[in-house]
Each structure stands twice: as C-alpha cells, then as structure tokens.
C-alpha positions in Angstrom: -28.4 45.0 13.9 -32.0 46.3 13.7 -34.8 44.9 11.9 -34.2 47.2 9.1 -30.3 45.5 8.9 -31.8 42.3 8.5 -30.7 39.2 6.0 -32.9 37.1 4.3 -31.4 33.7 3.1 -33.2 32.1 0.1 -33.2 29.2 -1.7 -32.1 26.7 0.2 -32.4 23.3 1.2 -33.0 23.6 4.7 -31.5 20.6 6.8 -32.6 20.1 10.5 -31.2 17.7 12.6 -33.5 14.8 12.5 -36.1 16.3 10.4 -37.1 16.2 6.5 -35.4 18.3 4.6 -37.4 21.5 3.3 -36.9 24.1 0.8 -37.0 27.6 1.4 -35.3 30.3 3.6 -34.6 32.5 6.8 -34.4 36.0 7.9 -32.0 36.7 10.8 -31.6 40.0 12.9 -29.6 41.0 16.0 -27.8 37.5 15.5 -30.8 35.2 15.7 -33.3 33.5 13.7 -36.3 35.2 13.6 -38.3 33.2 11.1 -38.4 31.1 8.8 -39.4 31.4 4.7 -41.4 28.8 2.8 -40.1 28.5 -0.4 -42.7 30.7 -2.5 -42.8 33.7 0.3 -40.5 36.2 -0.9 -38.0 38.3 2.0 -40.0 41.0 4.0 -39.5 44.5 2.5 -37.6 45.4 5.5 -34.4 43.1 5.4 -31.9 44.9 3.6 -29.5 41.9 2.3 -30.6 38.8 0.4 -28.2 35.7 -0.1 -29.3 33.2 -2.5 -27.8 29.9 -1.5 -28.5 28.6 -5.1 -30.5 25.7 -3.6 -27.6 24.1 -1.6 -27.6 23.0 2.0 -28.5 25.4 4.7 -27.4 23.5 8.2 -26.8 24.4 11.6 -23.1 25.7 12.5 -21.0 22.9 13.5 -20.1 22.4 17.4 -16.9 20.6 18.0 -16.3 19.5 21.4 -12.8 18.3 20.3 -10.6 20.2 18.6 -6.9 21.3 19.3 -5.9 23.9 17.2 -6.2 24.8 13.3 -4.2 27.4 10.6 -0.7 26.1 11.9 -1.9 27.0 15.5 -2.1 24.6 18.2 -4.9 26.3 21.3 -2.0 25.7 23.9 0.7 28.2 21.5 1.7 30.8 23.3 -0.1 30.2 26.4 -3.4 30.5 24.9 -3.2 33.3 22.9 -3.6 32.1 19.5 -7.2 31.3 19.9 -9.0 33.5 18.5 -7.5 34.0 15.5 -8.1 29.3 15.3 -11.5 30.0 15.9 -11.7 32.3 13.0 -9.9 30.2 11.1 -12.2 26.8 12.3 -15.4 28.4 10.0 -13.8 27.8 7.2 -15.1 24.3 8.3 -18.4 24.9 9.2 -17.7 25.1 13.1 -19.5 27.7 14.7 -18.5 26.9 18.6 -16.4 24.5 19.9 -14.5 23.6 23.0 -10.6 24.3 22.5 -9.1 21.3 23.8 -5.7 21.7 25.3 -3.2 18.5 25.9 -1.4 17.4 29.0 0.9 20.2 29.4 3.3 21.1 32.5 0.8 22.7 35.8 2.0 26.3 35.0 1.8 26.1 31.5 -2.1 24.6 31.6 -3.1 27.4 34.4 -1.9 30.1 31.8 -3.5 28.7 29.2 -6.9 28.2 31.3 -7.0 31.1 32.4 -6.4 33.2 29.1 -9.1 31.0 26.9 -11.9 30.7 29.8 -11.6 34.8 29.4 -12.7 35.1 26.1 -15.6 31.9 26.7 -19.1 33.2 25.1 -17.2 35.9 23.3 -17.9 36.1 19.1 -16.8 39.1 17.9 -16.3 37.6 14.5 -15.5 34.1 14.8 -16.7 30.9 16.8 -17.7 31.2 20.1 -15.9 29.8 22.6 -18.2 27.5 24.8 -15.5 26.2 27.2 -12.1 24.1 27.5 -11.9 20.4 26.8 -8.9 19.1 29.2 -7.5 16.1 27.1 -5.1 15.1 30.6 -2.8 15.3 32.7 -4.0 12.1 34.6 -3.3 10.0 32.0 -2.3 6.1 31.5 1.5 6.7 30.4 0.4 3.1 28.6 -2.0 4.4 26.5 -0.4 8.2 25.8 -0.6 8.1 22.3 1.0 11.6 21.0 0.9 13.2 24.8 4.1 14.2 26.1 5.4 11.8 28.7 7.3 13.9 30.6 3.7 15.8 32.1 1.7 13.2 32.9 1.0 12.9 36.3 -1.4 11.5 38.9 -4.5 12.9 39.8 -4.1 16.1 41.9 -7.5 17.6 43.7 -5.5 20.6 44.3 -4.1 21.3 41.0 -7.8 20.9 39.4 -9.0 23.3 42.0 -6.8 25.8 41.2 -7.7 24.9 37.4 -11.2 25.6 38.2 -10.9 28.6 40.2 -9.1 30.4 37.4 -11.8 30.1 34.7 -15.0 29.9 36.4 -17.6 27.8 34.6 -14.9 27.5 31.4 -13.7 23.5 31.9 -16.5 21.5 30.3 -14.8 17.9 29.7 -11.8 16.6 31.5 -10.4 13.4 29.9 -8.6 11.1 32.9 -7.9 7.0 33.0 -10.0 5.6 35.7 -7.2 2.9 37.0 -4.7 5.7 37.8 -4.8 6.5 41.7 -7.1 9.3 43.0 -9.2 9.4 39.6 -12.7 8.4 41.3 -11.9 10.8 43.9 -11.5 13.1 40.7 -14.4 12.4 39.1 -16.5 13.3 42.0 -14.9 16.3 42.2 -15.6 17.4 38.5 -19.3 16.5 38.5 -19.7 18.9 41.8 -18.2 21.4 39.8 -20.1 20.9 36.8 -17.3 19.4 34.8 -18.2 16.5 32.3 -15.7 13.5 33.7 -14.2 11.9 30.4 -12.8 8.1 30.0 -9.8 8.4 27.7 -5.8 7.0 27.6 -6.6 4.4 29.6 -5.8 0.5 30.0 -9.0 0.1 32.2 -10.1 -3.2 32.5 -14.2 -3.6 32.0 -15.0 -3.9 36.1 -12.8 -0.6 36.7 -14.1 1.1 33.7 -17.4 0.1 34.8 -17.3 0.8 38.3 -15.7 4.9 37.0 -19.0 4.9 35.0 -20.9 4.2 38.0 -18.9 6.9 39.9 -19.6 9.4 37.4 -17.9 8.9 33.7 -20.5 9.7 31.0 -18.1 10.7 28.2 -15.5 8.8 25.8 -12.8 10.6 24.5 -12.1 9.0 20.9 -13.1 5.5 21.7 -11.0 2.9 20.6 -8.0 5.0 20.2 -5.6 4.5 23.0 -7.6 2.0 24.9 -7.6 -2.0 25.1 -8.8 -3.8 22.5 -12.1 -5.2 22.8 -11.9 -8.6 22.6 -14.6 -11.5 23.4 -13.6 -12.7 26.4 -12.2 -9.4 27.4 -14.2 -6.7 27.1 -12.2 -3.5 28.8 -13.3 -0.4 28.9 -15.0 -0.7 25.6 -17.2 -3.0 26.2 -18.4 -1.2 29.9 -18.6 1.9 27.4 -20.6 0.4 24.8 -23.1 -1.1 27.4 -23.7 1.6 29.1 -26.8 3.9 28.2 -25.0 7.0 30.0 -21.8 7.3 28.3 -21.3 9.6 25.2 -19.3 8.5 22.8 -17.0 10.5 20.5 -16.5 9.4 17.1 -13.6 10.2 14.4 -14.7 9.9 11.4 -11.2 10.6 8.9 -11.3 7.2 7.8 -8.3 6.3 9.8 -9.1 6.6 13.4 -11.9 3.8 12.9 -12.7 1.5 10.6 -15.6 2.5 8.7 -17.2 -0.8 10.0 -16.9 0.0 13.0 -18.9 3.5 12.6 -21.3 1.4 11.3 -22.0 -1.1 14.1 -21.6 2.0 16.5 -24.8 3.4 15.1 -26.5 -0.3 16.1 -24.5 -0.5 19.8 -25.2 3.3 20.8 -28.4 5.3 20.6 -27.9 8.4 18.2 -28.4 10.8 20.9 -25.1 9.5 22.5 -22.8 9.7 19.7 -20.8 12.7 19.2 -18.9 13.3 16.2 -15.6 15.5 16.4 -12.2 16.1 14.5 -9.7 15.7 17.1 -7.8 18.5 14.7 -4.2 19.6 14.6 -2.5 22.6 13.8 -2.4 21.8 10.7 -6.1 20.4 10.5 -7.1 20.6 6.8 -4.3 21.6 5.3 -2.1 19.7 3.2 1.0 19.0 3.9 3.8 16.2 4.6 5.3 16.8 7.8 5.5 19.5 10.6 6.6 19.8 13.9 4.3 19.1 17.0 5.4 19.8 20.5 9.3 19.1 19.7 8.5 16.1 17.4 8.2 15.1 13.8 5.4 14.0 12.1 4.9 12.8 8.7 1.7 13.0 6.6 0.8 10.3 4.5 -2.2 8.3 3.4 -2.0 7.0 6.9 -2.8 10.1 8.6 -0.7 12.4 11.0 1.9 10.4 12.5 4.9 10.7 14.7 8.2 8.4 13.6 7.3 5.6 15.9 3.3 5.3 13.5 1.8 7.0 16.6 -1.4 9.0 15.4 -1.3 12.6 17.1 -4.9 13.4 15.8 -6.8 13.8 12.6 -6.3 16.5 9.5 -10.2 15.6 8.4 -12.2 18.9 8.7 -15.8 18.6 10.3 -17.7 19.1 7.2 -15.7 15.8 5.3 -15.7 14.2 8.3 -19.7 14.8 8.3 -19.1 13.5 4.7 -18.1 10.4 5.9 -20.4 9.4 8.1 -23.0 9.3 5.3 -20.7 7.8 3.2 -19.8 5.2 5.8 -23.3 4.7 7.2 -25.4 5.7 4.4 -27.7 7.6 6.9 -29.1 10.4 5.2 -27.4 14.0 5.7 -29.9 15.3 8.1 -29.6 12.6 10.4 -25.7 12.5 10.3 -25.9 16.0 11.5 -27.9 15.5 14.6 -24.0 14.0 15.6 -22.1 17.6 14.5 -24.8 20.3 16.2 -27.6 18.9 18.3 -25.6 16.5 20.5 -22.9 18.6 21.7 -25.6 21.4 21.8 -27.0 19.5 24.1 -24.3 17.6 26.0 -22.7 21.4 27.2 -26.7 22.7 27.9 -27.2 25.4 25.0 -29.5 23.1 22.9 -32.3 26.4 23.5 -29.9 28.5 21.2 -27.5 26.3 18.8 -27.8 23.0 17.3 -30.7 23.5 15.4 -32.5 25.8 13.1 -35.4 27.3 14.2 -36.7 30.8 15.3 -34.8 32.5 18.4 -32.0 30.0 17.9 -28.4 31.8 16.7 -27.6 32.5 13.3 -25.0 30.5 13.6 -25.3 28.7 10.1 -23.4 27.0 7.5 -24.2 26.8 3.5 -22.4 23.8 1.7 -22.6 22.3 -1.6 -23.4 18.8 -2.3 -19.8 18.0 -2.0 -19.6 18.6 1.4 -17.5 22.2 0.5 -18.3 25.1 3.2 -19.2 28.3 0.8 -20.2 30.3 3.5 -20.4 30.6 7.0 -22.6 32.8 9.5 -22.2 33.4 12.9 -24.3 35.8 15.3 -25.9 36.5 11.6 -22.4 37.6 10.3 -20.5 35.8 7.6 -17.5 34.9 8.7 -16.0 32.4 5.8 -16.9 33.4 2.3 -15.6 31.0 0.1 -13.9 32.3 -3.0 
C-alpha cells in the first residue's frame, strides 16, 4: 500500500491503554500508523478510503496469549493445519495476534503440530499474526489435569523439548509444567536459555516448591486458581508463592465462571497491573452457542456453568476476548482504557513486541479493533486491512 492507498479512520473515541480517552482519528499506510487526527483536522487529500467509526471505540487489536482453537477448530486438528483459517476466524473477536496454544498431546503428534504452526509464525496474510506457540503440557500433575488427556502426560523430558525447539526455531513462547514433577527445574532452566517463558500450571505444588520454581525461573501463571490447590490461610500453595511474588505474571479468565468476580477484584489489589494478563483460554467452539460437542473423544455439555465434560470438569471458556474485556469493567469497575492495558500492552510486552503492537500510536501496526459500547467487534483491521466486518 502506498501513501496514495492510504485509510483515514475518523470519528472515534480513541482508547490507549492507560491513557485518557480522546476523540478524533488515524491514517494508516503500508500496514502501520502513520499519524494520528485531532478531531477537527479532516483526512489528508491523499488517503483514498475514509471509515467513519460513528464515534465508537477505536482500541488496539487484542493479543491473546491463550487461546486453543475457535470456529469448531481446535489449533492441534489435523496436525496443525487448521490454523490459519482460527486465526481468521479469532478477529471476529478483536484478536489481532495471539499465541496458539496446543494441549498435552502424544510426542509425535506435538512435534507435527510444532513444527507446521512455528512455520507460518509472523505471517498475516489476512488474518492474526501468529506470534508463537503456548505449550499448555506434557509435564503435567495428572492431579490437577483438568480436561487434559491422561493417557499423554508424562515427566519432564530435556530431549523431547529439544527436539521441540529445534523444529520451530524461536516459535515456543510459554511452556506450562508443574514444578513438583521430577526433572521440571532442570526444565525450566532449559526454557529460559532458550528463550522460552517457563509457566506454573496443573500443579499441586505446595508454597516452598512453588516458591523455590519461582526462584529457578517461573515468571508466568497459567489460569491461576484453576487446577491448582486451594489457597487457604494456613496453607498457602502455589497461590500464595504466585501472589507474592513481584515476578510472576498472572493470567486471568474473565467468563464469569473460571473466577469469581471477587476474586478479579482483589487480584487487581494483590498484583500490579503490569502483571496481569487477561486471556480466553477458548475452545473450538469459543463464542458460539451451543449445548454440547465433542472434544478430544469426550462429551461436553454447555450450560450456564460453562463448558464441561460429564464428570463437571471445565475444559476452557466460550467467553470471547472482547466480553471477556467487558467483564473486567463490569467486575472491577476500572474504566475501559485501563482494562485494556490487560488485552494488548501486557502480552505486547511480555513476548517483546511492545515497539509495534499493544498500543496506538504512530509506527505501531494497524492492527486495530472498532467496538460499540456494548462491547460488539464491528470491525477489525490488521496490517491496515479489515479483516472482520461486521454485518
């Protein structure tokens, strides 16, 4: 796109991360920002395309650094192969990038699919970019295994991950282990050489082995309080070393179900904002409605409760980034811009692109979202493209 192919956005309400909202609007070429419009200054003559967003929202495109499949695809279908067509899909959401995260699968199985998604990482081509793999497992506490398969978790195996690593270079971003199972510090060490992101998750951890994997090198929580020990007063667990530690990011599900919105609330008082990450944890069938579908094998029925399998096990949330977003205000009563820092400039900068994504300002992508003040996605930009038009 050259500067004569350029799009001007006008009349919004422009909402940074953190900032004051401010009305007005953007002109983006060769998919970036290239400045931005005060409300009275009209588009320059040369952009040839003008959307009026009728004065609704104008945020940054949504980054979710946990997400497992979407449309009535799982990421690990087919040996990876359905994931471009769920990233496309994802926008319909607001999500711009996100990290497809694949579950404890057999070792064949999760070096196909590896190595078929970390080939199309940082690719757009009309949808979501790919930033990199989230590994939710294999080295998982069978205790705490929520909706993972039994049958493939396993101990901690330095050659497997190797061999994981060599066959997407740079892809694996967050590997979720429990710190108790044998070989897991050697593990950890292992993925911070190699630049991996060493998660706590599915795990029965006590606090002094959850804090000592800290010290060793956890800094992230995969969906905490889900599928760990309770935190109780005179036995903190894992939760507690999590919650008192200034190093460890926290993820957050916001459906209403997963947590307790109480519990959102006093995480906003326990953890700094800057650590809190807020992702979906979605399904196949994330956003969708429906009352029961097959997941690896297994039934699972929709309700009011959520996404469960026969025994009431949760396998993951149906909530859509953009209501979850909603909820967080709702829950919190934060104001929009600041609930957003959670959804864009966190895991923006948590995986090291904060200098392009996360925010809006000039040079950053055009990766953008438009919503009502429902919380409804009408459109969706990536690279400067729209992606998700709603109808």
């Amino acid at each position: 796109m050259t500067s004569r192919q350029a799009t001007a956005i006008i009349n919004a309400l422009i909402l940074r991360p953190g900032y004051t909202p401010s009305r007005g609007g953007l002109v983006v070429s060769n998919g970036k920002i290239k400045r931005l419009l005060p409300e009275s200054v009209p588009p320059p003559e040369f952009v040839r395309t003008v959307i009026d967003a009728r004065g609704r929202y104008l945020v940054p495109g949504f980054i979710d650094l946990h997400v497992h499949g979407g449309g009535g695809n799982d990421f690990s279908d087919n040996e990876g192969r359905m994931v471009l067509g769920i990233m496309k899909y994802l926008a319909r959401f607001g999500i711009t990038a996100a990290l497809p995260t694949i579950a404890t699968s057999s070792r064949k199985s999760l070096l196909k699919i590896v190595s078929y998604i970390g080939s199309h990482c940082a690719e757009k081509k009309g949808r979501g970019e790919i930033l990199g793999i989230n590994l939710e497992g294999p080295y998982l506490n069978i205790g705490k295994r929520g909706a993972q398969p039994l049958r493939f978790i396993r101990r901690p195996d330095e050659s497997e991950v190797k061999e994981l690593l060599e066959a997407a270079p740079g892809s694996i971003k967050i590997m979720t282990l429990a710190p108790e199972v044998k070989g897991a510090r050697k593990l950890i060490r292992l993925l911070r050489r190699n630049g991996v992101i060493p998660a706590i998750g599915h795990t029965t951890a006590d606090y002094e082995t959850a804090r000592l994997a800290i010290k060793t090198g956890i800094s992230y929580a995969t969906h905490l309080f889900n599928s760990y020990p309770p935190l109780l007063h005179r036995c903190p667990g894992a939760v507690g070393a999590i919650l008192e530690s200034e190093k460890v990011n926290v993820e957050i599900l916001c459906d209403g179900i997963h947590l307790s919105p109480v519990i959102i609330r006093l995480l906003f008082h326990l953890k700094p904002i800057d650590r809190l990450l807020l992702v979906t944890d979605g399904i196949a069938v994330l956003g969708r409605r429906i009352k029961k579908f097959i997941m690896g094998g297994r039934e699972v029925i929709v309700d009011a409760g959520g996404a469960r399998l026969l025994d009431g096990t949760l396998v993951g949330s149906m909530v859509p980034m953009n209501y979850a977003l909603r909820n967080v205000v709702r829950f919190t009563g934060i104001p929009l811009s600041k609930a957003l820092i959670l959804a864009t400039l966190n895991p923006a900068r948590l995986l090291g692109v904060e200098n392009r994504k996360g925010d809006i300002r000039r040079g950053m992508d055009a990766d953008l979202v438009i919503m009502d003040k429902h919380y409804n996605v009408k459109r969706t930009i990536i690279a400067g493209e729209t992606i998700y038009l709603m109808k």
